[in-house]
BAFI-3210 file (N, C-alpha, C; in Angstrom, 3 decimals, decimal comma, padded with zeros to 6 digits):
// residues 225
n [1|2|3|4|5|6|7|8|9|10|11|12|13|14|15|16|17|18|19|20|21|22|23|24|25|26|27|28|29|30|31|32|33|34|35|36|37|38|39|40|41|42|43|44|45|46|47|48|49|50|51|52|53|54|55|56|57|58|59|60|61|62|63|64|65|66|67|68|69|70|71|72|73|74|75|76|77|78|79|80|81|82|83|84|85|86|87|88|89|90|91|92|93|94|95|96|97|98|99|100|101|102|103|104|105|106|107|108|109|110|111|112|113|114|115|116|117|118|119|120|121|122|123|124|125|126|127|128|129|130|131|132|133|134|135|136|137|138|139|140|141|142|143|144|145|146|147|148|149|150|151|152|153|154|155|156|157|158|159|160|161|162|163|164|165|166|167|168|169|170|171|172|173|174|175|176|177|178|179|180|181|182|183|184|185|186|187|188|189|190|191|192|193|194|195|196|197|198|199|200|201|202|203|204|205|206|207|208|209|210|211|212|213|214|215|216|217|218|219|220|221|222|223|224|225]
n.u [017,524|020,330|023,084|024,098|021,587|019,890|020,755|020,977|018,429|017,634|018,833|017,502|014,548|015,269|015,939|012,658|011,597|012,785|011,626|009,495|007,068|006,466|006,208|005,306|004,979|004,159|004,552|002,565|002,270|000,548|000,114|-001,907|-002,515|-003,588|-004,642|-003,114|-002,959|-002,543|-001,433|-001,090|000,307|-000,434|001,235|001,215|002,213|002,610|003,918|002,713|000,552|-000,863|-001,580|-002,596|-003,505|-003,904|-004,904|-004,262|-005,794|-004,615|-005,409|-005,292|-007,029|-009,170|-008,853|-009,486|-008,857|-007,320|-007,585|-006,010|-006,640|-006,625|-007,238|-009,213|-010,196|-010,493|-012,233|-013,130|-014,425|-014,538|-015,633|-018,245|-018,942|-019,028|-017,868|-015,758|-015,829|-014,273|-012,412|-009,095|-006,599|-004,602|-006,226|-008,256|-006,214|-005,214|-007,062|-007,810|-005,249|-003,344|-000,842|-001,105|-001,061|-000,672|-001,346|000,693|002,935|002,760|003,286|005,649|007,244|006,340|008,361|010,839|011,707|011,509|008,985|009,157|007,365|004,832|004,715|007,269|008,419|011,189|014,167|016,249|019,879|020,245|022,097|024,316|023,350|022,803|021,569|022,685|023,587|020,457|017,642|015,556|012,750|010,379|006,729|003,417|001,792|003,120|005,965|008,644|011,168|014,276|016,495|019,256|021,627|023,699|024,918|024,085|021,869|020,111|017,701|016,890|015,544|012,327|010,287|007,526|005,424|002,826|-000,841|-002,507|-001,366|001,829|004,353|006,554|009,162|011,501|013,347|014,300|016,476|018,222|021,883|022,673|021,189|018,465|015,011|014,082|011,466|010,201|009,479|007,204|006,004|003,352|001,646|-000,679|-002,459|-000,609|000,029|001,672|004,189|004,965|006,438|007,519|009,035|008,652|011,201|010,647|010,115|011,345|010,339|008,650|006,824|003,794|000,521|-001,832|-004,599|-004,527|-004,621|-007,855|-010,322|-013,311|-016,166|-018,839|-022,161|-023,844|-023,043|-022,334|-022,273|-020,328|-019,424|-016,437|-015,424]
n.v [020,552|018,948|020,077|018,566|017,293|018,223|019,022|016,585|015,931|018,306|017,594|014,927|016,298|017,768|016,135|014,502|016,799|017,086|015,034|014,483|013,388|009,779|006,811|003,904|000,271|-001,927|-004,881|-006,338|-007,390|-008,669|-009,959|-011,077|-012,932|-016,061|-015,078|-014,195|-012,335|-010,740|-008,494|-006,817|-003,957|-000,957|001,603|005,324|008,103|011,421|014,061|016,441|014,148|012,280|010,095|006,805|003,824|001,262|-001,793|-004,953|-007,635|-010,506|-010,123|-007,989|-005,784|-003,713|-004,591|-002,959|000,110|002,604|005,863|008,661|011,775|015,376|014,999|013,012|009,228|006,619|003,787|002,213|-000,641|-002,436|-004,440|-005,109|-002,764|-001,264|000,895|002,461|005,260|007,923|009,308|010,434|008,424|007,697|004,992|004,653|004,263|001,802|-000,177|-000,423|-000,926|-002,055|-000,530|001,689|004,582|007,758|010,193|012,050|010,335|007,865|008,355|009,509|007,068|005,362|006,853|006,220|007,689|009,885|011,429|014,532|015,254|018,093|019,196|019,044|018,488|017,523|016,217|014,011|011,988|008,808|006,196|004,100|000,947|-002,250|-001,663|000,246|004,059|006,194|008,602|009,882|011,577|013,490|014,553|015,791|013,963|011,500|009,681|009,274|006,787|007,259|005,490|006,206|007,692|009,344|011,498|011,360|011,000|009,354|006,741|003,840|002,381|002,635|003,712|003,981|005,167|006,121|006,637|004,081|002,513|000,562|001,070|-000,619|-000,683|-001,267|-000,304|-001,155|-001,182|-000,197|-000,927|002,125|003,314|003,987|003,592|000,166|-000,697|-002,146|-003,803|-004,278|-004,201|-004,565|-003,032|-003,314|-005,263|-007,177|-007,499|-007,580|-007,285|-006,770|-004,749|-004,696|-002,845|-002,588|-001,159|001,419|004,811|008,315|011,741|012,323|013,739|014,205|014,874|016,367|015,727|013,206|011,284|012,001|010,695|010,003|008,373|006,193|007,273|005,627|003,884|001,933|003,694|003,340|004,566|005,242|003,790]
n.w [045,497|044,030|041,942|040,349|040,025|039,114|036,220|035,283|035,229|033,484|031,231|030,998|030,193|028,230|025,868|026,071|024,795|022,707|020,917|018,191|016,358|015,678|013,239|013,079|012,461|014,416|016,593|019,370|022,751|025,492|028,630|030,984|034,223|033,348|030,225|027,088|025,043|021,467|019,012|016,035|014,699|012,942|014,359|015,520|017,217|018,368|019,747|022,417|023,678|021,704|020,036|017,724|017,089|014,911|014,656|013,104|010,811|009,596|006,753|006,482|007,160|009,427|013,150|015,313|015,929|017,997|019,332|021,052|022,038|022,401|024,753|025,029|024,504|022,768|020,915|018,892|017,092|013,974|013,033|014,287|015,063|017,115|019,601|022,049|024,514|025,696|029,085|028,562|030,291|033,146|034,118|031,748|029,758|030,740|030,916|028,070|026,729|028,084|029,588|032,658|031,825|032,171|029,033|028,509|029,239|028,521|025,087|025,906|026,794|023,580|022,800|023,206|025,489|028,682|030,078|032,067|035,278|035,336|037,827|039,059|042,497|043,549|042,758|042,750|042,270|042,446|043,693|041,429|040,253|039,309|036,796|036,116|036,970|038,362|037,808|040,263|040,225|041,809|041,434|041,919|041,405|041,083|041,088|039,304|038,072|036,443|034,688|033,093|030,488|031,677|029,916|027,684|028,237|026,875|027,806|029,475|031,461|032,681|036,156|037,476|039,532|041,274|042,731|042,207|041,091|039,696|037,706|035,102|032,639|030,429|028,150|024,448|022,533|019,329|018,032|017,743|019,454|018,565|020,027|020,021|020,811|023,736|026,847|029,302|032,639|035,458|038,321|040,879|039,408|038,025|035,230|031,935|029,476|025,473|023,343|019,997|017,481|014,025|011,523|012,462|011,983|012,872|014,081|011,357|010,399|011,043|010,418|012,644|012,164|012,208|014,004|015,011|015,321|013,868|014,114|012,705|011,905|012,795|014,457|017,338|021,013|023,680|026,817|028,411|031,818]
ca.u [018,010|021,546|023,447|023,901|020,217|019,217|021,454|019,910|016,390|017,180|019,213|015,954|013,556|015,171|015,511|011,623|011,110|013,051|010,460|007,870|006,316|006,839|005,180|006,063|004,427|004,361|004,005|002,339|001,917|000,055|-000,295|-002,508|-002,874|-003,052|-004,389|-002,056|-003,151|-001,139|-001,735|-000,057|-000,614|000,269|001,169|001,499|002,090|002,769|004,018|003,469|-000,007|-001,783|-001,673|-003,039|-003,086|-004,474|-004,574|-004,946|-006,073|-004,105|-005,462|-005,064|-008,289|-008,364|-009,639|-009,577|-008,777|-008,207|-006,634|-006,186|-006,487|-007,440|-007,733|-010,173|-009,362|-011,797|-011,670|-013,693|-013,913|-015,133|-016,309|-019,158|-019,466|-018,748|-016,760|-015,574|-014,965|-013,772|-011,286|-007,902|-006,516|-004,192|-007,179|-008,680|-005,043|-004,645|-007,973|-007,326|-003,211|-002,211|-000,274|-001,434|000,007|-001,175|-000,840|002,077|003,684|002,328|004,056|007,246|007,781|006,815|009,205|011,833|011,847|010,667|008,362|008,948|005,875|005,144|005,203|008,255|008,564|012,051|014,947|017,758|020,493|020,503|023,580|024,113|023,051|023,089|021,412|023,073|023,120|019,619|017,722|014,302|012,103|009,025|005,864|002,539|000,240|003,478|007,513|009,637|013,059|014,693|017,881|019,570|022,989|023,786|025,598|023,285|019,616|019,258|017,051|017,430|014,556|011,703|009,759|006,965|004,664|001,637|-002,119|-003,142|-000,335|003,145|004,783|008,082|009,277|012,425|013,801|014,999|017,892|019,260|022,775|022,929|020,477|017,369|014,614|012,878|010,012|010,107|008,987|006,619|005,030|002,959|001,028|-000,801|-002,583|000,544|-000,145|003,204|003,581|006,496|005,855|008,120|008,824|009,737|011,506|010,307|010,293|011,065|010,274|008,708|005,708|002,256|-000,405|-002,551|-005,917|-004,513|-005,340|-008,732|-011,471|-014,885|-016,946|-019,847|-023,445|-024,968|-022,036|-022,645|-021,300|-020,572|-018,672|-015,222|-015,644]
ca.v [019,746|018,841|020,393|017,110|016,418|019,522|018,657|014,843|016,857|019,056|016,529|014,062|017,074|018,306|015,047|014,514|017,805|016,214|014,233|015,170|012,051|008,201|006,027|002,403|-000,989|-002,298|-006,113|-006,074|-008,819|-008,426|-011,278|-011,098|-013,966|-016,959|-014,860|-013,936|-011,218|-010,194|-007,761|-006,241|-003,062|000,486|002,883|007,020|008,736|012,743|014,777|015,543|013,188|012,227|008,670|006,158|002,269|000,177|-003,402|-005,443|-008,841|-010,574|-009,990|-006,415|-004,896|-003,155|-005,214|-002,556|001,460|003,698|006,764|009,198|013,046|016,237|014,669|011,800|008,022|006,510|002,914|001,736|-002,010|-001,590|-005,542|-004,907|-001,417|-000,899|002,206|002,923|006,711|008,290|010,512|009,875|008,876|005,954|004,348|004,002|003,354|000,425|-000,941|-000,675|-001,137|-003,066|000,403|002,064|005,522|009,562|010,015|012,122|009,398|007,122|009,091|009,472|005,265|004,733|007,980|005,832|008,994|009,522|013,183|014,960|016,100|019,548|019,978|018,698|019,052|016,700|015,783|013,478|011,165|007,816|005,181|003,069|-000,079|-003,152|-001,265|001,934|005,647|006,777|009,972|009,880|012,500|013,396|015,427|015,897|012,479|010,346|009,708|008,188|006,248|006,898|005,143|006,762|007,929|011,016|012,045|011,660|011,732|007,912|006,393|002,676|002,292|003,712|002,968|004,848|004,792|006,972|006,032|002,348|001,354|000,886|000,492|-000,639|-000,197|-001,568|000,233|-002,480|-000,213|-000,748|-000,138|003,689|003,906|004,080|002,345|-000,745|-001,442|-001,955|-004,879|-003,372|-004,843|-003,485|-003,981|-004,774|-006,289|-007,927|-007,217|-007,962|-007,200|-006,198|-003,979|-004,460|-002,077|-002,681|-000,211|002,712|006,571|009,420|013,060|012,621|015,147|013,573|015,573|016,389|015,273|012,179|010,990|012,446|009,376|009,762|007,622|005,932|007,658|004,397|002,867|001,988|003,644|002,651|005,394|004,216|004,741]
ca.w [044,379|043,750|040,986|039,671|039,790|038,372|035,107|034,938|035,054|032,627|030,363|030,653|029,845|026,774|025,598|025,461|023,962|021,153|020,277|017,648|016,204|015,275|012,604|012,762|012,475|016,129|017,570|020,838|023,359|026,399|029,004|032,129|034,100|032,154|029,084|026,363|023,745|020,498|018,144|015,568|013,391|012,654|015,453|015,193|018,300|018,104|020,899|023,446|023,901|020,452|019,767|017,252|016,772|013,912|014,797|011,792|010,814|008,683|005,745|006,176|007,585|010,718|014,376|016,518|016,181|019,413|019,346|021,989|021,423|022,397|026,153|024,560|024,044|021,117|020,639|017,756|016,692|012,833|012,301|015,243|014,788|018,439|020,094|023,598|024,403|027,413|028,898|028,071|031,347|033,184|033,728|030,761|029,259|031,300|030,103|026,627|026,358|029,424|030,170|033,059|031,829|031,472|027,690|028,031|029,569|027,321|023,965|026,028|026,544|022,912|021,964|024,044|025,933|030,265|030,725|033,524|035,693|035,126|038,885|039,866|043,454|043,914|041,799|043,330|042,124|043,088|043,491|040,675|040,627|038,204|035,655|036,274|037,788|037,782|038,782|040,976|040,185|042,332|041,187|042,530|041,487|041,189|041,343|038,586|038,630|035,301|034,430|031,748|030,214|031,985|028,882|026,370|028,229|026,743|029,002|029,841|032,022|033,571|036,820|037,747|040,549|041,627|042,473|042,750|039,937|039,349|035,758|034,978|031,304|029,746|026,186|023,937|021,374|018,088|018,895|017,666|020,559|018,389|020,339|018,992|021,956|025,243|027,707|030,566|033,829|035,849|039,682|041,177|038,296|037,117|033,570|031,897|027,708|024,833|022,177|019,369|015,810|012,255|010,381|012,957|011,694|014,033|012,727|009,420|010,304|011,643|010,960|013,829|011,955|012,189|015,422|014,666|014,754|013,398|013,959|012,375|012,731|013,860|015,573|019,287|021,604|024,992|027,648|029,224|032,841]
c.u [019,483|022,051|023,598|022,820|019,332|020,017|020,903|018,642|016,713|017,865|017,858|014,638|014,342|015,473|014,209|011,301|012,041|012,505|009,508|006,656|007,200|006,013|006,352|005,336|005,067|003,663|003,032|001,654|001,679|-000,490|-000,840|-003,249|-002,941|-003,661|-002,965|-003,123|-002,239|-002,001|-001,149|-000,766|000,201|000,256|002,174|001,609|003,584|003,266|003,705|001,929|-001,258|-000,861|-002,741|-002,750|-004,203|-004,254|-005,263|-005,070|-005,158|-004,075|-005,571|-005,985|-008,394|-009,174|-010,324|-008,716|-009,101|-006,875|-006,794|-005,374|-007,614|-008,187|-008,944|-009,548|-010,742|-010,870|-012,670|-013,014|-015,322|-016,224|-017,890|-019,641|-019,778|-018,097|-017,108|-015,103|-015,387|-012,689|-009,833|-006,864|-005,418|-005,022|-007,575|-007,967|-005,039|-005,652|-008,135|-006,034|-002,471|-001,393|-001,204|-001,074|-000,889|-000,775|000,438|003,176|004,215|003,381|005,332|007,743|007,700|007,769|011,056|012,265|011,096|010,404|008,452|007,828|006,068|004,933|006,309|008,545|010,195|012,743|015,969|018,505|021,092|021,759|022,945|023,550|023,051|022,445|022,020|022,783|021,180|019,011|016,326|013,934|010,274|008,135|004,677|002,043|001,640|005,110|008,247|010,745|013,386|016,644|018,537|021,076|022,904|024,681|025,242|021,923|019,505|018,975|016,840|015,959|013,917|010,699|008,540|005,964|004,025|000,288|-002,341|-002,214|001,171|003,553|006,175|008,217|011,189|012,690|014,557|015,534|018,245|021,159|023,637|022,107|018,782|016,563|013,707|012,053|010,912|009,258|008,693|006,262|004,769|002,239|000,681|-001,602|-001,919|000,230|001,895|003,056|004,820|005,723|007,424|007,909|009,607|009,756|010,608|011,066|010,335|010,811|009,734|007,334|004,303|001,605|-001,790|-003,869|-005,892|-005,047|-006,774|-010,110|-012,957|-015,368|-018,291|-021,107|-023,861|-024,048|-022,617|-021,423|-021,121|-019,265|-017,666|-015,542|-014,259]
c.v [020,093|019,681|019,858|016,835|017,118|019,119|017,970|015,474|016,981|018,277|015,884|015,003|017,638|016,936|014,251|015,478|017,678|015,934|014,893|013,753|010,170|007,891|004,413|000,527|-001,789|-004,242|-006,105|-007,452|-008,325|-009,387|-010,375|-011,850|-014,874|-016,303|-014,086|-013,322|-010,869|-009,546|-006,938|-005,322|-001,828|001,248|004,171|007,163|010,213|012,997|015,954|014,405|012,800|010,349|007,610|004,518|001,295|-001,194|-004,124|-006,563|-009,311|-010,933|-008,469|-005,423|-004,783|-004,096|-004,164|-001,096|002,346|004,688|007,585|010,420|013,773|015,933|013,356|010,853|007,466|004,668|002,140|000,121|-002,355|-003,061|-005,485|-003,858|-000,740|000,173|002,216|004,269|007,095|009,111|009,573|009,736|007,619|005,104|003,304|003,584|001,995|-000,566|-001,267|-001,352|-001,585|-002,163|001,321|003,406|006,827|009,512|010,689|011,442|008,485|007,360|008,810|007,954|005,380|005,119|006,983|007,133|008,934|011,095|013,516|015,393|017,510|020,293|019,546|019,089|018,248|016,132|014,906|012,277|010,228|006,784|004,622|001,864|-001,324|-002,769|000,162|003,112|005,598|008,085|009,723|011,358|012,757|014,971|015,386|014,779|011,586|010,564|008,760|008,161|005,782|006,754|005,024|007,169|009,020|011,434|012,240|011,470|010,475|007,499|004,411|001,778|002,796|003,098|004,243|004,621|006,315|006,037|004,569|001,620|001,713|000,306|000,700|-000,734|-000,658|-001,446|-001,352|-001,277|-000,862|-000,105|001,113|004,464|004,277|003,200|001,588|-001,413|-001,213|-003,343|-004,222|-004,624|-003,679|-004,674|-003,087|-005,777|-007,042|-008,092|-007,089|-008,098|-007,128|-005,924|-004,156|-003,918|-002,179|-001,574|001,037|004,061|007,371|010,499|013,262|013,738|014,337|014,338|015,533|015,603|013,235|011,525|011,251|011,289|009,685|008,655|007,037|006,208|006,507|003,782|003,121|002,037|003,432|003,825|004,261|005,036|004,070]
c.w [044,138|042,494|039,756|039,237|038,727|036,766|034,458|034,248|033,681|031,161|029,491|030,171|028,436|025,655|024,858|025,076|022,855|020,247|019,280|017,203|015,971|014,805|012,472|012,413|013,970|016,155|018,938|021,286|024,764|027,002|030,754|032,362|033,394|030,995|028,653|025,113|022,977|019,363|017,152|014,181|013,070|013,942|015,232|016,619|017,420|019,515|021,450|023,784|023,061|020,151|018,866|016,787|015,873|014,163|013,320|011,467|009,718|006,981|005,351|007,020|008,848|012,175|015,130|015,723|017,173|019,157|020,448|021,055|021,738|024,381|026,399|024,342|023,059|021,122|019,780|017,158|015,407|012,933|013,285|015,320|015,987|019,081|021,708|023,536|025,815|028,272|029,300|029,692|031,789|033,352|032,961|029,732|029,310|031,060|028,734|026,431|027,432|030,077|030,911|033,075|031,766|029,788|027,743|028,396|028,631|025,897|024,651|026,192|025,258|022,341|022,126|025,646|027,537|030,102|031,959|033,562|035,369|036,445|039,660|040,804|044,390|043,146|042,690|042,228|042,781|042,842|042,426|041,197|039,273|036,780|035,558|037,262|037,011|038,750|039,070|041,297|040,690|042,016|041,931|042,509|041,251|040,929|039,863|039,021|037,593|035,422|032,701|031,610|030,876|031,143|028,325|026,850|027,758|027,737|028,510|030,520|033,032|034,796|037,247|038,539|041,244|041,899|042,998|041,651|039,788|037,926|035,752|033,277|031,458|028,395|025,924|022,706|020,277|018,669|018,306|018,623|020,277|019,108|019,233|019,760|022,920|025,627|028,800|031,698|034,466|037,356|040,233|040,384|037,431|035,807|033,174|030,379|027,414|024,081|021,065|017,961|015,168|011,944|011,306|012,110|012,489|013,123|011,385|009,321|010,080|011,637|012,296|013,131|012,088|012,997|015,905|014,427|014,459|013,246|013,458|012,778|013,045|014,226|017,476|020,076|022,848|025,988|028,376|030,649|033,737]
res [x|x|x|x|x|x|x|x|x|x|x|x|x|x|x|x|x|x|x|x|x|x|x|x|x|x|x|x|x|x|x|x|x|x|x|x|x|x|x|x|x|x|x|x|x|x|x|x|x|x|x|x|x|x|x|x|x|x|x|x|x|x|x|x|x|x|x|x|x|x|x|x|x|x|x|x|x|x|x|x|x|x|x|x|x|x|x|x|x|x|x|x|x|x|x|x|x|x|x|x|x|x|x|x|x|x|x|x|x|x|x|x|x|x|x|x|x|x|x|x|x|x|x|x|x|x|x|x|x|x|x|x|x|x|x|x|x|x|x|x|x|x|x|x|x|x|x|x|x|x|x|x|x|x|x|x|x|x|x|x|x|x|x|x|x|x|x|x|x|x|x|x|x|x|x|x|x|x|x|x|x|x|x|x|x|x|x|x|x|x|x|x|x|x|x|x|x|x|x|x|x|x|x|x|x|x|x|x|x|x|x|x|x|x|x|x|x|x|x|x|x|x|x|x|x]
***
């Protein structure tokens, strides 16, 4: 690894250890194939992979609740009294949230933020290109290709590829650099979404119980496999 690359790295890694939480009210639009899904509610995510999303009807009351935590994903749908649970995985991401991601992945897109693997076995810096310098970082189960400021660690966009899926990710910025969503695709299930947030919070202190779902003694539950 370059000297250069090693910098990028360590730029883009202290960066997401920045992060502690976000509370925001989120859009989300998720199209695959000719459907089109939209949902819109409350979303928490903690760092580094605790996550929660309230989808809500619009009269307030919730559709759909899945949180992931503790290495679990929980997806409870109150009006049916239904739950999916299962291990928190890209997987069973990509079946729930159109994102095919690891949760700490997961957290670092909505943070605006790219996680390095924790076995990084390959750092380089690649030519610019119409979106910029970026740096390609390879770990054990998969490689990203983040394009970011090498000054300030903002990250621009992320590409990531491991497994049977690839995910592309585009930050959308206020322009002090806060993000406000992101527009993903992904393949080979061409799943293709945007997540956008009102009035996002970084830092205001998420307790852990949050992410915490109990569920209903007679709710049915059904294993994510």
């Amino acid at each position: 690894m370059s000297g250069d690359a090693r910098r990028a790295l360590d730029l883009m890694t202290a960066r997401w250890r920045e992060f502690t939480d976000l509370r925001t009210l989120a859009d989300i639009t998720v199209q695959k194939g000719g459907e089109r899904h939209r949902l819109a509610g409350v979303l928490l995510a903690r760092g580094p992979t605790s996550l929660r999303f309230e989808a809500l009807s619009p009269f307030g009351q919730p559709l759909l609740i899945a949180t992931i935590a503790d290495g679990r994903l929980t997806a409870y749908h109150p009006a049916v009294n239904e739950a999916t649970v299962g291990p928190a995985n890209a997987d069973t991401a990509a079946s729930l949230l159109g994102l095919p991601l690891e949760p700490q992945d997961l957290v670092a897109v909505l943070g605006g933020r790219a996680a390095p693997p924790a076995d990084v076995r390959r750092a380089e810096l690649l030519p610019a290109d119409e979106h910029g310098p970026s740096l390609e970082v390879i770990g054990g189960d998969h490689r990203q290709r983040v394009w970011m400021d090498m000054t300030t660690g903002v990250v621009r966009r992320l590409e990531i590829t491991g497994g049977r899926v690839e995910a592309r990710v585009d930050f959308v910025r206020a322009a002090d650099s806060t993000v406000q969503g992101f527009d993903f695709t992904t393949s080979p299930a061409y799943v293709s979404g945007a997540v956008r947030y009102q009035r996002p919070e970084f830092g205001v202190g998420i307790e852990p119980e949050r992410f915490t779902l109990t569920l209903p003694p007679n709710a049915k539950v059904e294993p994510l496999k």
